[in-house]
C-alpha positions in Angstrom: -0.5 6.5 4.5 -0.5 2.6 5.1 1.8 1.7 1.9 -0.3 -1.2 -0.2 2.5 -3.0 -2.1 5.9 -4.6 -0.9 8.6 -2.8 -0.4 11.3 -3.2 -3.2 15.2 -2.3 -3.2 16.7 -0.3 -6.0 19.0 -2.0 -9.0 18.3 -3.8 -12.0 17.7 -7.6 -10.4 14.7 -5.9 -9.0 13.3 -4.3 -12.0 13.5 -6.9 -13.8 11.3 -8.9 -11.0 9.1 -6.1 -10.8 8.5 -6.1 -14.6 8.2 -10.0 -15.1 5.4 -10.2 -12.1 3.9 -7.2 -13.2 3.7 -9.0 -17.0 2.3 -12.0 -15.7 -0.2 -10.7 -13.5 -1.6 -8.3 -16.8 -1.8 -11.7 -18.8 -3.9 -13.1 -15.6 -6.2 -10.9 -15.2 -6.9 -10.3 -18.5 -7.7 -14.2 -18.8 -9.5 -13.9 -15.8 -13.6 -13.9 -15.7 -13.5 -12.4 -11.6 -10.5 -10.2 -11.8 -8.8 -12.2 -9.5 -5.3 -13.8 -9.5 -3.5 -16.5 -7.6 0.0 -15.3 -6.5 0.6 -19.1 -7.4 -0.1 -18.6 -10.8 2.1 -15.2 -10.9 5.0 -17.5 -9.7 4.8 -19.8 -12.3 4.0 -17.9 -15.2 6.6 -15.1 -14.1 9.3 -17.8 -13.0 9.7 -15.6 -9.6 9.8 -17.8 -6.7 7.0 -17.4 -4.9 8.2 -16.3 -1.7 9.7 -13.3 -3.4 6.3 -12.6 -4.3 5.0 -12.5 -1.6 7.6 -10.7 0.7 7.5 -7.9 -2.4 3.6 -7.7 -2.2 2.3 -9.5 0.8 -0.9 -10.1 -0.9 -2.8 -11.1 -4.8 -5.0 -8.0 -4.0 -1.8 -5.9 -2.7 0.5 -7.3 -6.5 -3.2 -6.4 -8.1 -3.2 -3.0 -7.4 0.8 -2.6 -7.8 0.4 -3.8 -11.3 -2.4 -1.8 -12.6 -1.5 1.5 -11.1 2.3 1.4 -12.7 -0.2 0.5 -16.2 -2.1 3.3 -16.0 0.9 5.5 -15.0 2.9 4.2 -18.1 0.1 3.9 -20.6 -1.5 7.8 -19.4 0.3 10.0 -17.1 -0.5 13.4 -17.1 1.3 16.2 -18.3 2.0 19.1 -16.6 3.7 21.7 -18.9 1.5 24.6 -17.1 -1.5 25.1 -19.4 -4.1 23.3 -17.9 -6.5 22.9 -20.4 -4.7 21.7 -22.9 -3.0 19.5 -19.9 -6.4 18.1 -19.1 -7.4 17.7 -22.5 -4.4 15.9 -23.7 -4.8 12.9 -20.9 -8.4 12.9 -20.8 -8.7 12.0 -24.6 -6.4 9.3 -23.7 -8.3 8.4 -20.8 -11.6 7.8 -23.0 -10.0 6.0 -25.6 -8.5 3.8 -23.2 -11.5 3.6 -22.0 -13.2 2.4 -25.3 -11.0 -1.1 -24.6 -12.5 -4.1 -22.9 -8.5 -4.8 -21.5 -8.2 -1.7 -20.3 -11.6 -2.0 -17.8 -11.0 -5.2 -16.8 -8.0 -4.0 -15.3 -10.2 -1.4 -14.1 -12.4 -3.4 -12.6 -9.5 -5.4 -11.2 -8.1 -2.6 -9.4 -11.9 -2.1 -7.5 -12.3 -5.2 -6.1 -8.7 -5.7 -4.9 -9.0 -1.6 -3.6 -11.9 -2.4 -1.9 -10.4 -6.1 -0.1 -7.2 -3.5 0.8 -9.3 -1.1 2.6 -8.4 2.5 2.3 -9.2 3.0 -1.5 -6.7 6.4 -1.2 -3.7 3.8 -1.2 -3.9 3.1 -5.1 -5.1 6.2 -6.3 -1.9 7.9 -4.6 0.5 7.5 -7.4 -2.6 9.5 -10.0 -3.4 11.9 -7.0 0.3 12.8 -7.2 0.3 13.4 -10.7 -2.8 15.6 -10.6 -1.8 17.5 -8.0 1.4 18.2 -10.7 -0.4 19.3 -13.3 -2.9 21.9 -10.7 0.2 22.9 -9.5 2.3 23.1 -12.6 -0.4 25.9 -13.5 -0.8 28.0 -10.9 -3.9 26.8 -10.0 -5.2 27.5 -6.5 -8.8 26.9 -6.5 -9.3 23.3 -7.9 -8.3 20.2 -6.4 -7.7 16.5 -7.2 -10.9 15.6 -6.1 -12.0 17.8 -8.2 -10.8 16.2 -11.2 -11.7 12.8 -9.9 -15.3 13.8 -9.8 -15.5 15.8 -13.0 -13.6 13.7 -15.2 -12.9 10.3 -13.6 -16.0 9.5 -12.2 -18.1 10.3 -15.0 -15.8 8.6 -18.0 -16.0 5.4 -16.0 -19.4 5.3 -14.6 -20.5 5.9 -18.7 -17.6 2.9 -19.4 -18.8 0.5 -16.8 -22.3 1.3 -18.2 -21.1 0.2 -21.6 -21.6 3.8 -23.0 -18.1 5.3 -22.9 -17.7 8.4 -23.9 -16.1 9.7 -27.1 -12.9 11.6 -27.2 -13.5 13.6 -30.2 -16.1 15.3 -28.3 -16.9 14.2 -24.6 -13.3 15.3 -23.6 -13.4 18.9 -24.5 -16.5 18.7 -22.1 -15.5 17.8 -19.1 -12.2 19.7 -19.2 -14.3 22.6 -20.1 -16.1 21.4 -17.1 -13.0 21.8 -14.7 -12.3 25.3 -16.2 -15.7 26.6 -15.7 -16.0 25.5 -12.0 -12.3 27.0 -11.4 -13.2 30.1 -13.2 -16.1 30.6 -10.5 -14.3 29.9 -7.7 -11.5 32.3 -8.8 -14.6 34.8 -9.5 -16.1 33.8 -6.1 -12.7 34.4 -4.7 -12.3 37.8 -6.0 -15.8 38.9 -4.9 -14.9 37.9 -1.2 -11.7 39.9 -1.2 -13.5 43.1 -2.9 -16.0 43.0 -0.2 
């Protein structure tokens, strides 16, 4: 897979760097009306010189996606304790309140555009592809994949968000995990019926 971000080298110098660019590009975007950012305006409002910058992330759309993928990581990763429903239902409540936050799809919307300037939209989802895969994993599941989740849960809660009609946790996410269950639950049955025959 073609690696989006820069490169960085392990220790506390770049950490910190990583977390002060990472700061100031949040602050940008969420003053921005386009979802853009100048790596210009990262270096001064970071203080990281700008050529550090850009050697670390080669491009705005490249620090873009760098910065709002370790967000959503930190703000919702998903749990994989090896009961998939309640797995599922945990992070996708998150996910929809998140999603209730006008911060929270701006850096959404942030994350398409610069996805779609990088070309192969796969290389910022990897990091929540990983983490799926985790949790399906983590519970013995077989029959579902992390497509499936991204169709069942993530497409829908922020097609209805985009929309302005997000979901609500209290009951939308009990839905579409149950969702998830009941397709697995068919193809485990499907399954079954193929090896009886």
């Amino acid at each position: 897979m073609t690696q989006t971000t820069g490169t960085s080298r392990p220790g506390g110098r770049t950490a910190r760097t990583r977390e002060a660019v990472h700061a100031a590009t949040r602050e940008l975007l969420a003053e921005s009306a386009d979802g853009t950012v100048e790596i210009a305006e990262v270096a001064a409002r970071s203080g990281v010189h700008v050529a550090t910058i850009y050697r670390r992330w080669r491009t705005a759309d490249g620090l873009i996606i760098d910065t709002v993928v370790a967000e959503l990581g930190e703000r919702s990763p998903l749990p994989a304790t090896g009961d998939l429903r309640a797995d599922l239902l945990d992070w996708t409540g998150r996910l929809l309140t998140d999603l209730h936050d006008p911060g929270h799809l701006a850096f959404f919307r942030a994350m398409l555009r610069a996805g779609g300037q990088a070309g192969n939209g796969l290389d910022f989802a990897e990091p929540r592809i990983g983490q799926i895969r985790a949790t399906l994993e983590a519970s013995g599941t077989t029959v579902l994949t992390w497509s499936d989740v991204f169709e069942l849960i993530l497409a829908p809660a922020y097609v209805r968000a985009l929309l302005a009609f997000p979901m609500d946790p209290a009951t939308e996410a009990a839905r579409l995990v149950d969702n998830v269950l009941a397709i697995r639950a068919a193809r485990e049955r499907a399954e079954e019926d193929r090896k009886d025959s």
